[in-house]
Phi, psi and omega in degrees: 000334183284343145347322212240341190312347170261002178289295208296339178303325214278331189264330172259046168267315175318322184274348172281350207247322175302295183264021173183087202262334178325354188234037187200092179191313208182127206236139132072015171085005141261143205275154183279316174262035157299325184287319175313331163277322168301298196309312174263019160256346165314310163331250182334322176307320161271353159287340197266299159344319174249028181245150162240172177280355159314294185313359184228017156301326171321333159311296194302307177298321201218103175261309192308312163318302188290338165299298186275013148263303164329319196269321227254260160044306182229030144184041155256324175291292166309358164290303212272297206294352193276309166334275152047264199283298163311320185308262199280007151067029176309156150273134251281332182310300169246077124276332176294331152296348187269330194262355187277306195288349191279322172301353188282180172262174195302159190310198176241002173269340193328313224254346146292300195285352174287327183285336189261342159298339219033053166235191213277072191320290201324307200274333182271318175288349175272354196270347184265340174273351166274327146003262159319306171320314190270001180274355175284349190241350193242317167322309157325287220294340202224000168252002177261304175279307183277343164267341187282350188260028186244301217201167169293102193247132176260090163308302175267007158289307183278003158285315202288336185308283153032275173273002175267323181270346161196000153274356177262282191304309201304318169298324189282340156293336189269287202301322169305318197270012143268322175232028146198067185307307191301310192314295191314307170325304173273010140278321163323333197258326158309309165292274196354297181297317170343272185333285178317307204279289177332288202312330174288306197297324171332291187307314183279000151294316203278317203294328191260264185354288166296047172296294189327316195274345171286327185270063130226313181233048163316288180324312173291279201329304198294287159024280159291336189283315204304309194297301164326290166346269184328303184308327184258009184259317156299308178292325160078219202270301191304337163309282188320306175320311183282015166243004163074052161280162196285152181288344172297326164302299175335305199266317166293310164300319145348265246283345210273293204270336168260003152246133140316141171277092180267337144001286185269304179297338164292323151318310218269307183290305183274024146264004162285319206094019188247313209346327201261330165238309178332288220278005166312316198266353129328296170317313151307297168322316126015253191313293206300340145316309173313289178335281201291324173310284169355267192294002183266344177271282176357289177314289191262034147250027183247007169264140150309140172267144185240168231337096208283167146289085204318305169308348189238352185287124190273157171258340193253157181262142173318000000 
């Protein structure tokens, strides 16, 4: 169970936020997601904190993995949610949400759940930190095309947004974990809960912010997220397969293209000004992912990988 234990927190604060959004709204005449920007740069910071230069030799080692987890990454996901979108006839704010968590780059969980898959660690933190790197320009770039005919997309505002929320704390983190490793080390025993804590309050803001518009098309809205979710964790793995990667690759892009950064989207939405429809299908997106990553790592770490790479299995835990 302790495996699932930030899963179950995660969904039920989303049901505290849900049956009582009256608290998650507003503290003292301040709106709570005013906060939701500090909170994911805070966020972010501490990732930048556990990046080396290391994390981006893998271009080198593996140019191929790291292509076809990118390329599979920044364009199954923002497809299939715009398909989608066409499917179930949302109303356009959030289909653009469905196209927002599909543009983003990959979660922050990837690379635990990548260690719990027995699949390929190495090759999954570089692909979420080139990932992350590629999101002020491929984020826009595909909620501008594929979104714009939902909502009004200010292409360089969400870059610069972006870049505020997570390519500026991510370098200052990186930059720490470079010329101050002691520093860094004792942000490290700390950001993680930081972090863990930040993801909630996100989701239950955004989730009480959207109370109204979940009681009309929630049930449907989880539905299409579950179906988005599924979906990038099957084309993938079977992409990835159909370039004939190793099975370990197979399965860290699996899990690379099926968890999102809701976070960051969530972001995305209340600098829009949407937080109550933009930013739902995030919100959702979120816990459920946790879930089904969960069980999907789970499921193959009782699999053998076949024919693994003895060099690429990890030993050490993140």
């Amino acid at each position: 169970m302790k495996k699932y234990a930030y899963t179950i927190f995660i969904v039920i604060a989303v049901l505290i936020a849900y049956f009582f959004p009256q608290y998650f709204i507003e503290v003292g005449g301040v709106k709570l997601t005013t906060l939701v920007l500090p909170m994911l740069q805070v966020i972010m910071f501490g990732m930048g904190t556990t990046m080396t230069a290391e994390d981006f030799m893998g271009v080198i080692r593996n140019p191929k993995g790291v292509f076809i987890g990118l390329f599979c990454q920044f364009s199954i996901m923002p497809f299939v949610g715009f398909f989608i979108t066409l499917l179930f006839n949302f109303p356009p704010e959030i289909a653009a949400g469905i196209i927002l968590i599909g543009s983003s780059p990959s979660g922050l969980a990837s690379n635990v759940m990548a260690y719990i898959a027995k699949a390929n660690v190495p090759l999954s933190i570089t692909i979420t930190s080139c990932a992350t790197l590629l999101a002020p320009f491929l984020t826009p770039f595909f909620m501008k095309f594929l979104g714009g005919g939902y909502v009004d997309i200010n292409f360089w505002k969400m870059m610069w947004d972006i870049t505020k929320i997570v390519i500026l704390p991510v370098a200052l983190g990186f930059l720490i974990n470079t010329f101050f490793k002691t520093l860094a080390k004792r942000l490290q025993t700390v950001l993680p809960l930081i972090s863990m804590a930040g993801i909630a309050y996100v989701i239950m803001t955004v989730t009480a912010a959207g109370h109204d518009s979940l009681v009309t098309v929630g049930a449907l809205l989880l539905v299409a997220v579950l179906m988005h979710n599924l979906a990038g964790f099957l084309f993938g793995f079977y992409i990835a397969r159909l370039f004939k990667l190793p099975e370990q690759d197979c399965r860290t892009v699996a899990i690379e293209v099926g968890l999102q950064n809701g976070g960051l989207a969530s972001g995305l939405a209340i600098q829009m000004g949407k937080a109550a429809t933009v930013g739902l299908a995030a919100a959702l997106f979120g816990p459920l992912m946790n879930i089904t990553g969960s069980l999907l790592a789970s499921y193959w770490s009782k699999k053998p990988v076949i024919h693994a790479d003895p060099s690429l299995t990890p030993d050490r835990p993140l």
